[in-house]
VOBA-1610 file (N, C-alpha, C; in pm, whole numbers, padded with zeros to 5 digits, always signed):
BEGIN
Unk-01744+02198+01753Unk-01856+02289+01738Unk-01925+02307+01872Unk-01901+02438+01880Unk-01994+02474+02077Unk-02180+02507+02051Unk-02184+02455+02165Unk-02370+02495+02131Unk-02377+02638+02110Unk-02294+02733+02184Unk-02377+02879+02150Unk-02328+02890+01997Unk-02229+02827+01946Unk-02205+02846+01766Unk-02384+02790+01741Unk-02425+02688+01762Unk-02583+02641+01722Unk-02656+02726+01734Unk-02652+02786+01868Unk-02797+02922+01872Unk-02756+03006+01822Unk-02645+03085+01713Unk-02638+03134+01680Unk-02683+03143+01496Unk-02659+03078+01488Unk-02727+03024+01343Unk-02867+02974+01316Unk-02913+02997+01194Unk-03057+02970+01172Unk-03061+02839+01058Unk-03131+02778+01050Unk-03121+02685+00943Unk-03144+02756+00799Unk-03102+02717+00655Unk-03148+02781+00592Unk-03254+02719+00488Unk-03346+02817+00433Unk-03487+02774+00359Unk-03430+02764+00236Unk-03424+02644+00209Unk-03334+02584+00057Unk-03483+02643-00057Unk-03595+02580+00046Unk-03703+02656-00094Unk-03747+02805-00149Unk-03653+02886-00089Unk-03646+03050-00075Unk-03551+03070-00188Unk-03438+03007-00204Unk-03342+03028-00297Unk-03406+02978-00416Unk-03289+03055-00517Unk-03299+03068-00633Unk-03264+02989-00737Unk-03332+02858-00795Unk-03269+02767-00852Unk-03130+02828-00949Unk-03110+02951-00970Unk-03009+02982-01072Unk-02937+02960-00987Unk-02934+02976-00845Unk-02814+02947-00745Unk-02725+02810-00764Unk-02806+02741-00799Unk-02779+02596-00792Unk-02630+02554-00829Unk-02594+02587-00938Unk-02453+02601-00993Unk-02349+02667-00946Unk-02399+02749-00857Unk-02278+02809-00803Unk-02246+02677-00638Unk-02394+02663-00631Unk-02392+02600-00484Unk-02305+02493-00463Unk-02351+02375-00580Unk-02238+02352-00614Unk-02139+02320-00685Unk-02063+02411-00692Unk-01922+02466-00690Unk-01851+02466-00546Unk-01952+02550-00465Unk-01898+02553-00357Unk-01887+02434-00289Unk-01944+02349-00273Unk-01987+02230-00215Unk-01844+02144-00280Unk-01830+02123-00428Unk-01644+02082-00446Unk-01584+02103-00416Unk-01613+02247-00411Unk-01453+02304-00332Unk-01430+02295-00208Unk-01535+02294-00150Unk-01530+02254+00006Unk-01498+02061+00001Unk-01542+01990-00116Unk-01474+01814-00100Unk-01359+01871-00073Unk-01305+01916-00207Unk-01157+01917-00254Unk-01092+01956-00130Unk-01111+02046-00086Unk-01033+02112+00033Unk-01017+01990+00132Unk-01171+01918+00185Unk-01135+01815+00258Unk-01050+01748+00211Unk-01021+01658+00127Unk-00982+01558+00051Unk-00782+01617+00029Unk-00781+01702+00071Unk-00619+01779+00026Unk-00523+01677+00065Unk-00523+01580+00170Unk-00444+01453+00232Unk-00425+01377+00183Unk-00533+01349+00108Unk-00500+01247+00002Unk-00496+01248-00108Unk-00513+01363-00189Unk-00486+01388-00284Unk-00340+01450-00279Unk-00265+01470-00222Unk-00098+01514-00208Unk-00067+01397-00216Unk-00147+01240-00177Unk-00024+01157-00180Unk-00118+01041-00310Unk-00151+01085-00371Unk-00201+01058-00536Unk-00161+01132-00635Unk-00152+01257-00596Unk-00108+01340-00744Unk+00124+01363-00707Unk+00144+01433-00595Unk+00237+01465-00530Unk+00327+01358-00524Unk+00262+01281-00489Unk+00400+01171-00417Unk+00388+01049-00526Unk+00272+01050-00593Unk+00280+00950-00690Unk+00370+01022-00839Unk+00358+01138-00880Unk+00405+01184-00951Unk+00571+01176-00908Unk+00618+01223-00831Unk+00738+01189-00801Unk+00803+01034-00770Unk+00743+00938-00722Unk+00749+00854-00753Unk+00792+00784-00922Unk+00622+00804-01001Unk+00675+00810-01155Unk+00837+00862-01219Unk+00888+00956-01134Unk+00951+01060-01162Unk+01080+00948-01202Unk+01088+00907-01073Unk+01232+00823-01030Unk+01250+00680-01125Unk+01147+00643-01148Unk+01148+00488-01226Unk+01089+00498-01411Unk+01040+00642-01443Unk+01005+00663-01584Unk+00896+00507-01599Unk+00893+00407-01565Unk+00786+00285-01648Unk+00773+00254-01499Unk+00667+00167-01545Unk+00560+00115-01452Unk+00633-00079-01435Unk+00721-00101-01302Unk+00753-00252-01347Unk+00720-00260-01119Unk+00758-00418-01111Unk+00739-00438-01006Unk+00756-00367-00869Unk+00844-00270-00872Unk+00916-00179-00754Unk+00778-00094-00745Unk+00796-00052-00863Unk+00677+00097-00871Unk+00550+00058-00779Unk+00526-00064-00830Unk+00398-00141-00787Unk+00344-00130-00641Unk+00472-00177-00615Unk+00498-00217-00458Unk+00520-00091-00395Unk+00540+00055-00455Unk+00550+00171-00396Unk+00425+00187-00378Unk+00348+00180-00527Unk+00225+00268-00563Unk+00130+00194-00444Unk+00174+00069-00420Unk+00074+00010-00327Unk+00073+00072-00148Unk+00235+00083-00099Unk+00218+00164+00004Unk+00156+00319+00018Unk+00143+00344-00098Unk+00086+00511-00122Unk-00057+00526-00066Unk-00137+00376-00166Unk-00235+00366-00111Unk-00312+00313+00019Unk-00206+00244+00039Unk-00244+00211+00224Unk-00224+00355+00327Unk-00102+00397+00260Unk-00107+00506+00343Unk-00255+00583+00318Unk-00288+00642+00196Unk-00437+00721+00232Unk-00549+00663+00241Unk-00537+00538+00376Unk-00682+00478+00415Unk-00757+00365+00347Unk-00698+00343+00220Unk-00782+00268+00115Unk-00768+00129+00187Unk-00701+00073+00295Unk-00664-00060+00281Unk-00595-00149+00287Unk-00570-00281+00338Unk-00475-00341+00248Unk-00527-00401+00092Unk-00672-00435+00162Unk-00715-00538+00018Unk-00745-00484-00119Unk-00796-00371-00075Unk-00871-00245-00157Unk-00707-00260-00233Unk-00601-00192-00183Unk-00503-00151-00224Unk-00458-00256-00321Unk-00430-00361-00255Unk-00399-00509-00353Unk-00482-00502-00484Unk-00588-00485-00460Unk-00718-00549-00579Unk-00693-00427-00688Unk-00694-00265-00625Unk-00643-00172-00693Unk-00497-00166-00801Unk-00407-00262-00734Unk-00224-00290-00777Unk-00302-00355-00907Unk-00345-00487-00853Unk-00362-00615-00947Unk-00399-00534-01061Unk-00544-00456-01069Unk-00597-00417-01175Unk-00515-00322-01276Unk-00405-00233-01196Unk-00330-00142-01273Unk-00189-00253-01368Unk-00142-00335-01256Unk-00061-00395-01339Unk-00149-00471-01462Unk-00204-00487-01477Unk-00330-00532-01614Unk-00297-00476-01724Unk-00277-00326-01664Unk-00295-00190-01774Unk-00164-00137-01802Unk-00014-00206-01743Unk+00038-00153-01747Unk+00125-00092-01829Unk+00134-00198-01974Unk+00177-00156-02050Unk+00116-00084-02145Unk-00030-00006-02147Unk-00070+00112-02137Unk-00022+00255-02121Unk+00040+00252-02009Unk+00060+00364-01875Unk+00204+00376-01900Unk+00229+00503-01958Unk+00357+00601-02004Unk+00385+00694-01889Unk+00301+00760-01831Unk+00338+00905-01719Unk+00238+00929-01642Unk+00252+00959-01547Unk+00203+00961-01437Unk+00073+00982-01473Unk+00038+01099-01575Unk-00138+01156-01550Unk-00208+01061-01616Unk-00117+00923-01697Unk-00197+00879-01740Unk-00214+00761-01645Unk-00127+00712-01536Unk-00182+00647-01388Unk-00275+00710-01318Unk-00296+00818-01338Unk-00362+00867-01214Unk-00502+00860-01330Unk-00494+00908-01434Unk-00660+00870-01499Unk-00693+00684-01528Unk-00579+00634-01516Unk-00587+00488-01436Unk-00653+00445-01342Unk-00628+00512-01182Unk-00690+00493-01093Unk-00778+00560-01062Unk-00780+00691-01141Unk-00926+00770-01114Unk-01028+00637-01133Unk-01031+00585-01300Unk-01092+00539-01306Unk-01170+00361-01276Unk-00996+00281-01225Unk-01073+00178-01142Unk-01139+00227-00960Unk-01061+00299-00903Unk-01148+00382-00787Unk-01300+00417-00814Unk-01308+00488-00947Unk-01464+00469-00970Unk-01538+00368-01008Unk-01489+00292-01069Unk-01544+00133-01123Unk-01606+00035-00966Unk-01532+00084-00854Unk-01558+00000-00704Unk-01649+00081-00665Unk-01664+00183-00672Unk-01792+00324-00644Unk-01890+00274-00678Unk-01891+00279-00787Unk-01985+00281-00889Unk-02053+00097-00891Unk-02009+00046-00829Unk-02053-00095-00840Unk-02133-00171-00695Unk-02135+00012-00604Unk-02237-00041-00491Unk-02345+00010-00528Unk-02436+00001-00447Unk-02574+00019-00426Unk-02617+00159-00394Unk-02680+00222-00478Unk-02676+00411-00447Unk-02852+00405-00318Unk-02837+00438-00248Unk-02931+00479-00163Unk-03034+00554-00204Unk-03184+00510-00201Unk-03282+00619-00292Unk-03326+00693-00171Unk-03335+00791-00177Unk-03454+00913-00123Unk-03588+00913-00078Unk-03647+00808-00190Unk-03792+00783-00181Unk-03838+00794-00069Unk-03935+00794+00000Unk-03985+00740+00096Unk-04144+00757+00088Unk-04139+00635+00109Unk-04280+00515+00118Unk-04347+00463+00218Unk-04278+00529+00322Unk-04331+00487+00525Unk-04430+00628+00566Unk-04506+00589+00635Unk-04548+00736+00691Unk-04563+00701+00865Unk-04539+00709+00934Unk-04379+00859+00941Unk-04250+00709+00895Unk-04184+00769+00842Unk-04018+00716+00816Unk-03960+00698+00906Unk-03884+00600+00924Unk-03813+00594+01079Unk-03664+00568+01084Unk-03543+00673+01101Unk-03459+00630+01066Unk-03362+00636+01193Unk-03324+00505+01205Unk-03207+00529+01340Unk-03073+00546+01296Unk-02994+00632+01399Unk-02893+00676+01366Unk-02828+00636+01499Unk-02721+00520+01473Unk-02585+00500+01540Unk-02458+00523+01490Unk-02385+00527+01612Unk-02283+00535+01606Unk-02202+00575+01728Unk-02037+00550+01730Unk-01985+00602+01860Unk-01955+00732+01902Unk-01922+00735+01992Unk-01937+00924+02067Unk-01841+00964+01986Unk-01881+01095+01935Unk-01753+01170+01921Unk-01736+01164+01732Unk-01831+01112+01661Unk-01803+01066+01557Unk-01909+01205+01458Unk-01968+01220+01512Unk-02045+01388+01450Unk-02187+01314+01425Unk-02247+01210+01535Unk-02405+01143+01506Unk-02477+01269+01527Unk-02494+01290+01629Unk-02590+01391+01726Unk-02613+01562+01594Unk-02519+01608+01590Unk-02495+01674+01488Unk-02556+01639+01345Unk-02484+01541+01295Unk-02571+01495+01172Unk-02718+01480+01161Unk-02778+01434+01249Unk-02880+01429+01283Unk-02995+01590+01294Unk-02875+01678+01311Unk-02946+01786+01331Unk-02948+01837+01228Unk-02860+01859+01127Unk-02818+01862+00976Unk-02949+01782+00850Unk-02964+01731+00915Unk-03050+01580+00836Unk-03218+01649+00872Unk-03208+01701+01017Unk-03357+01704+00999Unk-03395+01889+01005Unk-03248+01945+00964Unk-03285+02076+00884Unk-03316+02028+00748Unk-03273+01924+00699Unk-03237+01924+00543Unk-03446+01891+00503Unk-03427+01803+00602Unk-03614+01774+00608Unk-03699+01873+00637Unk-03704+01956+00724Unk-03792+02006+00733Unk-03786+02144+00620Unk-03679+02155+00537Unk-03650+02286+00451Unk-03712+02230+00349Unk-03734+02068+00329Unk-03808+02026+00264Unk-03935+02006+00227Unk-03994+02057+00390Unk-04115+02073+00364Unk-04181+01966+00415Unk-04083+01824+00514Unk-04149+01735+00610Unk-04182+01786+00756Unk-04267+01652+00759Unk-04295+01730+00935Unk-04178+01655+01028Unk-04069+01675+01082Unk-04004+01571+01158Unk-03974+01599+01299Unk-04024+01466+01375Unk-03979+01416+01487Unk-03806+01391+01539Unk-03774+01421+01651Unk-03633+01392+01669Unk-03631+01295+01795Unk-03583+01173+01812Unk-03636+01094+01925Unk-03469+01112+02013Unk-03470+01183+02130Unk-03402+01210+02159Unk-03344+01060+02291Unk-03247+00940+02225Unk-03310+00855+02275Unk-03115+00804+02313Unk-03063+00918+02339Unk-02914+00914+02393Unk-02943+00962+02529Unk-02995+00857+02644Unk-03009+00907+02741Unk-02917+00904+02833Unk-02777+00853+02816Unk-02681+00840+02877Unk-02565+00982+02869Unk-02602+01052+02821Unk-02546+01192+02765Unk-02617+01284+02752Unk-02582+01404+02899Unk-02702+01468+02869Unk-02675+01590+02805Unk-02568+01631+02725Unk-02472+01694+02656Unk-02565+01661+02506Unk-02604+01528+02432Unk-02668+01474+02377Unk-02830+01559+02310Unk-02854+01526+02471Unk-02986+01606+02473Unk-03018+01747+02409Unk-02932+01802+02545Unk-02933+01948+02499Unk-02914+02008+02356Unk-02833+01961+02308Unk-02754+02000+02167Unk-02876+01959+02082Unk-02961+01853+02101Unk-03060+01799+01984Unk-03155+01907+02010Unk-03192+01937+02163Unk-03330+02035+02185Unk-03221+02157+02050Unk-03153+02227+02083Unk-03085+02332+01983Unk-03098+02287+01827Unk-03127+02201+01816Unk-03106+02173+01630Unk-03247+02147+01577Unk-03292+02124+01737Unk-03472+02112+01659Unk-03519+02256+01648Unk-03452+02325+01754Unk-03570+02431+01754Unk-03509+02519+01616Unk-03403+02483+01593Unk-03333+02576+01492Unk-03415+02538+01365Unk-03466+02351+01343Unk-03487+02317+01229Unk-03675+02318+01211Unk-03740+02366+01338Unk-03828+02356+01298Unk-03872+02200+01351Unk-03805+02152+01408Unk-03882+01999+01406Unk-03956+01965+01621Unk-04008+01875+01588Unk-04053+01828+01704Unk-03941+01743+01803Unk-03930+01749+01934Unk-03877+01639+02004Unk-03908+01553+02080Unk-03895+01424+02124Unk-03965+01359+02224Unk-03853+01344+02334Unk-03789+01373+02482Unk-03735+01371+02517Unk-03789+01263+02680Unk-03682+01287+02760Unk-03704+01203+02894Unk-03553+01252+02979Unk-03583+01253+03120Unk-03483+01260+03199Unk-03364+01180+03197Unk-03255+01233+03205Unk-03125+01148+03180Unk-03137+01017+03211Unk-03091+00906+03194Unk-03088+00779+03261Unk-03211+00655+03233Unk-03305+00756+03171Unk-03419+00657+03152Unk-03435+00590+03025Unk-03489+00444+03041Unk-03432+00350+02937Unk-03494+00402+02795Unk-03393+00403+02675Unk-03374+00439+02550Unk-03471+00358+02475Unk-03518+00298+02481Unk-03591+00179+02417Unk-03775+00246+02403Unk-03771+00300+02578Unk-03880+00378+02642Unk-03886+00487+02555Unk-03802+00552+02502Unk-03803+00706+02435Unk-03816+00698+02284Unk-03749+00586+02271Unk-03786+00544+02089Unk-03938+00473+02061Unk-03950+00402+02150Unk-04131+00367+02177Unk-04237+00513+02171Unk-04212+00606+02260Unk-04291+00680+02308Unk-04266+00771+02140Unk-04167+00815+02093Unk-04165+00880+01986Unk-04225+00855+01875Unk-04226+00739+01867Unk-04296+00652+01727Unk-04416+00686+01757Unk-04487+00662+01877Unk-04610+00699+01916Unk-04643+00852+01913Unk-04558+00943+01941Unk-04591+01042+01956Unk-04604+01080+01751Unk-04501+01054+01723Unk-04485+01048+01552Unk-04635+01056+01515Unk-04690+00912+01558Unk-04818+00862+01481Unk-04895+00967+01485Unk-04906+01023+01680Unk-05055+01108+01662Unk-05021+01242+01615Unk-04901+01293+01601Unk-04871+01430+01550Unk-04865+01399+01364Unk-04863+01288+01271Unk-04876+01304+01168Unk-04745+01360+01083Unk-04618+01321+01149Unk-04530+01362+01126Unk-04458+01233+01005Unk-04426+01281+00947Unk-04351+01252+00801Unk-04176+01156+00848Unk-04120+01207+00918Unk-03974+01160+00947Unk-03962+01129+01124Unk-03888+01059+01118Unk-03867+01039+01257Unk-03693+01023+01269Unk-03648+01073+01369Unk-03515+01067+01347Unk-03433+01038+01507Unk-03438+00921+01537Unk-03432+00847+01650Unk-03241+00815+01670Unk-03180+00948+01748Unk-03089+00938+01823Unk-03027+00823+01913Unk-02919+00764+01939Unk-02875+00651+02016Unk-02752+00700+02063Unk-02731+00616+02164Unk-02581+00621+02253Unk-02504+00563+02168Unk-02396+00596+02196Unk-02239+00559+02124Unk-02156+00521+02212Unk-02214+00541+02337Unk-02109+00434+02457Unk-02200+00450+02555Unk-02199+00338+02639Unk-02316+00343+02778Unk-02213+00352+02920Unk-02274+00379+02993Unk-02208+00406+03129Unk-02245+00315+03255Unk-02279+00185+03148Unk-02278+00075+03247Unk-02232-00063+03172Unk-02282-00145+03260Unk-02160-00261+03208Unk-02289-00292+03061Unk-02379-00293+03031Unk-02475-00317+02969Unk-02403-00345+02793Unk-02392-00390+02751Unk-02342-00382+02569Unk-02405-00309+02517Unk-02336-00207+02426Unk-02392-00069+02379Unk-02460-00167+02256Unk-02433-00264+02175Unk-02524-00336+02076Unk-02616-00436+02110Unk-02607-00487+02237Unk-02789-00517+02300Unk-02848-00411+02317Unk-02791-00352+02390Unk-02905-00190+02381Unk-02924-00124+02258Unk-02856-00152+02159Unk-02895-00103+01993Unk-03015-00212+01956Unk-03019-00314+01977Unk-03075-00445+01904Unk-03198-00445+01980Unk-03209-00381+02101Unk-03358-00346+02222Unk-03420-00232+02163Unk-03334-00124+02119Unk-03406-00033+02042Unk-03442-00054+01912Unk-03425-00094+01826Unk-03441-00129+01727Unk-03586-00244+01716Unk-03565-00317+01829Unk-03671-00425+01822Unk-03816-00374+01900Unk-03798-00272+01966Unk-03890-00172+02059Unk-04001-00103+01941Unk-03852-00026+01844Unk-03966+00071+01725Unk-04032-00021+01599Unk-03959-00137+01594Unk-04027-00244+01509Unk-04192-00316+01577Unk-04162-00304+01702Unk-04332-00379+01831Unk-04356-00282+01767Unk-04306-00102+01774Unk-04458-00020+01789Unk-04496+00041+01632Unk-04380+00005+01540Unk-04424+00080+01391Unk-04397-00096+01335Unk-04443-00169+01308Unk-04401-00279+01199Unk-04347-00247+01082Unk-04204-00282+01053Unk-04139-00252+00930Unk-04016-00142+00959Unk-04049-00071+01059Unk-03968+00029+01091Unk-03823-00060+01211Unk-03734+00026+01226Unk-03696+00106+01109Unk-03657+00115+01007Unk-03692+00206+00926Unk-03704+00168+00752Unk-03516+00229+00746Unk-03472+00233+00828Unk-03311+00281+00739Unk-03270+00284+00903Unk-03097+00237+00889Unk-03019+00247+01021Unk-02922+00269+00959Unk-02893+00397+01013Unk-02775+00488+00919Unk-02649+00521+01039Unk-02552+00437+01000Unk-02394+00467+01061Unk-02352+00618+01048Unk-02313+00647+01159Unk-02200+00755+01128Unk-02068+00745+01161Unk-01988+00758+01071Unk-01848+00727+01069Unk-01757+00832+01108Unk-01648+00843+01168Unk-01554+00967+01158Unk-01423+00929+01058Unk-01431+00983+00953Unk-01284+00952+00841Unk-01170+00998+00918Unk-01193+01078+00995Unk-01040+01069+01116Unk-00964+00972+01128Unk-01041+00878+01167Unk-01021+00705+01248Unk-00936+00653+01181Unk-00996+00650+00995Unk-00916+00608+00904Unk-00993+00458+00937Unk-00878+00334+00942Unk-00914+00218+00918Unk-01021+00175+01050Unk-01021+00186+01161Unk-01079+00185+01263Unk-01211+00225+01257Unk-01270+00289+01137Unk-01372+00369+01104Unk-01442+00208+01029Unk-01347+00178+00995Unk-01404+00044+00897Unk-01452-00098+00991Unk-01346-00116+01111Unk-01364-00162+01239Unk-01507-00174+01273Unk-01551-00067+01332Unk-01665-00022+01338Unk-01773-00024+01284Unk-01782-00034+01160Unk-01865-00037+01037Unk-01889-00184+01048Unk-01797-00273+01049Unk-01783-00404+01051Unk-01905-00466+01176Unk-01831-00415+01308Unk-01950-00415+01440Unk-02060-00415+01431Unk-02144-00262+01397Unk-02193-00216+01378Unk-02314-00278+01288Unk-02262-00337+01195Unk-02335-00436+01064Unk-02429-00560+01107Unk-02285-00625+01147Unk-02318-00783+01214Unk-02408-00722+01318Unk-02445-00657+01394Unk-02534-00624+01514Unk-02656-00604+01417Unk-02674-00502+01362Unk-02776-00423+01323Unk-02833-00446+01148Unk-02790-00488+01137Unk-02800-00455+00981Unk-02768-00343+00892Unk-02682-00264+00940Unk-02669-00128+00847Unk-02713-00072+00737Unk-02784-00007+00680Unk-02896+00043+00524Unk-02831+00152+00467Unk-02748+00244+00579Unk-02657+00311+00485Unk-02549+00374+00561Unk-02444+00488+00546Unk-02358+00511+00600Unk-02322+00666+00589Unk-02285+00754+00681Unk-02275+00924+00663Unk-02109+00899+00721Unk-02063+00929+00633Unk-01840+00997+00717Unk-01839+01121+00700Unk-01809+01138+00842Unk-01817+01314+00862Unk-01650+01371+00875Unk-01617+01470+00877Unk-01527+01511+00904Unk-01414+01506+00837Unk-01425+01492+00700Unk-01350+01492+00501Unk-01285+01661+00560Unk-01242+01669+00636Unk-01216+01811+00625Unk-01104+01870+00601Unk-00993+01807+00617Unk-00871+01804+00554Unk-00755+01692+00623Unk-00833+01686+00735Unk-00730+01647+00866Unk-00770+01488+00812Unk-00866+01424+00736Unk-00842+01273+00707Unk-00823+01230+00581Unk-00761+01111+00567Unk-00721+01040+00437Unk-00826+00957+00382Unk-00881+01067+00317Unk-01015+01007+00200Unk-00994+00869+00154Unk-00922+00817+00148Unk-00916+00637+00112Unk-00987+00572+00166Unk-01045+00578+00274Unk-01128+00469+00355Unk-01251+00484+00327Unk-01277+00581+00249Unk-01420+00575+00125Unk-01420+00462+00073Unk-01317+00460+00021Unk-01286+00327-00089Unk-01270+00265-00052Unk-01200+00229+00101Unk-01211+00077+00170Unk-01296+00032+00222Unk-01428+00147+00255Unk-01557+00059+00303Unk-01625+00024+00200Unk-01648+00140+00062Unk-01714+00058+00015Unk-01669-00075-00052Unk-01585-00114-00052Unk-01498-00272-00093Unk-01504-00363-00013Unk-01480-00272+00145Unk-01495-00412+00212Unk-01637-00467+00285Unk-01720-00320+00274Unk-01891-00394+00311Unk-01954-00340+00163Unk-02032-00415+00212Unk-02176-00434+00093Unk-02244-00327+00155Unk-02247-00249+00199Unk-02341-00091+00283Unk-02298+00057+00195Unk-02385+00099+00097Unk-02400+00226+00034Unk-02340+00379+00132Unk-02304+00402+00068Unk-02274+00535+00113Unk-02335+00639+00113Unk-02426+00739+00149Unk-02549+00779+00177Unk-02478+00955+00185Unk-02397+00982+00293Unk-02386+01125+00343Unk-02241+01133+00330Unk-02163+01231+00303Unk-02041+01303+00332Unk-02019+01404+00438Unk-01954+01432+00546Unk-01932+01525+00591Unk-01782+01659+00560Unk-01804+01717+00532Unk-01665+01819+00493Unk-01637+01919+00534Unk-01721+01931+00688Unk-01724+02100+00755Unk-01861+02111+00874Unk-01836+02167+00934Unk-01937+02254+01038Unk-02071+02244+00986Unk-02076+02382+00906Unk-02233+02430+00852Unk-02317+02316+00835Unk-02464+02352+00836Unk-02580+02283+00778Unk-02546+02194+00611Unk-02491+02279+00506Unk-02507+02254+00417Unk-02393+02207+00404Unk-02271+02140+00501Unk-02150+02051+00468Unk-02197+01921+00465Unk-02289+01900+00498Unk-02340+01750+00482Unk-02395+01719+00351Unk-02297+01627+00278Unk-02341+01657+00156Unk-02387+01487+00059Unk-02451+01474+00015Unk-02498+01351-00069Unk-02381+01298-00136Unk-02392+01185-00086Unk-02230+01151-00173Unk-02242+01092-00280Unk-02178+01148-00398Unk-02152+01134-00545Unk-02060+01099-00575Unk-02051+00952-00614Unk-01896+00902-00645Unk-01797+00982-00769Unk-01852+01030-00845Unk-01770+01080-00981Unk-01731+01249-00933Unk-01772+01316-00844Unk-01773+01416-00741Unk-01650+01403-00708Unk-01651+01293-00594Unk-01543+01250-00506Unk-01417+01207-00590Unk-01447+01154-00633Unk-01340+01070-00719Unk-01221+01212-00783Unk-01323+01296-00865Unk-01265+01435-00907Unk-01191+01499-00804Unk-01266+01469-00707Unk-01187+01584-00607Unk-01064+01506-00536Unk-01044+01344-00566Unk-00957+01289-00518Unk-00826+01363-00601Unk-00867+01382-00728Unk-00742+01408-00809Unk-00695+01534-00858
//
């Protein structure tokens, strides 16, 4: 996505539309999962069906297929194992394929459905939410997405522009504020991040602003550890807001696939992670590693990404996803 695609677009006023819209919206919004999700759903419905094809019953071989199927789309090894175990359970159940696949629709949702759903609420004034993650993973972006979604809402939000090692970073956030309506606190390239997430919180306070949405580097350009410098910022907006920040939200790229989980892992042990956005469901990744993070961390799943636009960033709904897996 190029910045002049950004200045070319306007954010849109969700409170202008027409709740009858709602149903169509989404619609569209599935069809745009589904479309992402097409990778791995060819090798759940497609390759598992043919599979079924060759062996008619469900006995040890199958198992051991059905299990590489699922490593292949991202889920895992363990995920995949724990997934086998539970189907061989059922197996003398399970006659033909659609009735495996409403098998694993439904233990895939049973692991969904058994994390922690992320509430909305908010109970901070101003809210403070940091957003890491590594370059290249769609943070900076999301972020701009996130605080259209706020201010269409009708908050006042701050953007703490606090990736000072990228001044590519910068620029692109000044474009998503002015698009969304929100405020920025910025500083000359190079100057310490810690300094800009301080000064924002502050600036937050006396402007009376509702959200704060505090940007970070995803790689530094010195020998410095990009997670001491996460753990300096973090401990900077806690001196100047106590309690804050109230949410430290990962962004993932489902590209990565397992490496995405890598990361997540890092990322955790440093920081504490509160929730998690995977961007880029767009067709080109294997939706399984939904299912392998949430199995292999205890961290909610918060955002979906499935496209470009403002409104591809989408709330993730396990029984949604799950549908559109199949």
């Amino acid at each position: 996505m190029t910045l002049n695609w950004l200045k070319k677009k306007t954010p849109p006023n969700k409170a202008q539309k027409d709740k009858e819209e709602l149903p169509d919206r989404q619609a569209v919004y599935f069809k745009r999962l589904r479309a992402g999700l097409s990778k791995t759903r060819a090798i759940l419905t497609t390759d598992l069906e043919d599979l079924f094809a060759k062996k008619k019953k469900i006995d040890d071989d199958l198992l051991e297929e059905l299990e590489k199927l699922l490593i292949t789309s991202d889920m895992g090894v363990q995920t995949s194992m724990d997934l086998i175990e539970r189907i061989s359970d059922k197996s003398s159940k399970i006659e033909d394929a659609d009735e495996l696949k409403n098998a694993l629709k439904e233990e895939i949702l049973s692991f969904l459905d058994a994390q922690t759903q992320v509430s909305d609420k908010i109970t901070s004034h101003p809210h403070v939410i940091m957003v890491v993650g590594v370059n290249g993973t769609g943070k900076t972006t999301s972020i701009g997405k996130l605080a259209a979604r706020y201010t269409s809402a009708g908050k006042k939000v701050l953007i703490a522009a606090a990736d000072t090692f990228r001044a590519a970073a910068v620029e692109q956030l000044e474009i998503w504020a002015d698009r969304a309506g929100a405020d920025i606190v910025k500083q000359k390239e190079g100057t310490d991040p810690a300094a800009v997430a301080y000064d924002s919180i502050e600036a937050a306070i006396a402007r009376d602003c509702d959200i704060v949405l505090v940007d970070t580097a995803g790689r530094l350009h010195t020998k410095i550890n990009l997670m001491e410098e996460l753990k300096k910022i973090k401990r900077t907006i806690s001196k100047k807001l106590p309690g804050a920040p109230h949410e430290i939200l990962l962004v993932l790229d489902a590209t990565t696939g397992q490496n995405a989980l890598s990361q997540a892992k890092s990322f955790n042990e440093a920081l504490d992670i509160t929730a998690i956005a995977l961007t880029k469901l767009d067709g080109t990744a294997r939706g399984g590693v939904v299912v392998g993070i949430f199995t292999a961390l205890n961290i909610p799943l918060k955002y979906i990404g499935v496209g470009e636009q403002i409104e591809d960033l989408q709330d993730f709904d396990p029984v949604r996803f799950v549908n559109a897996l199949f």
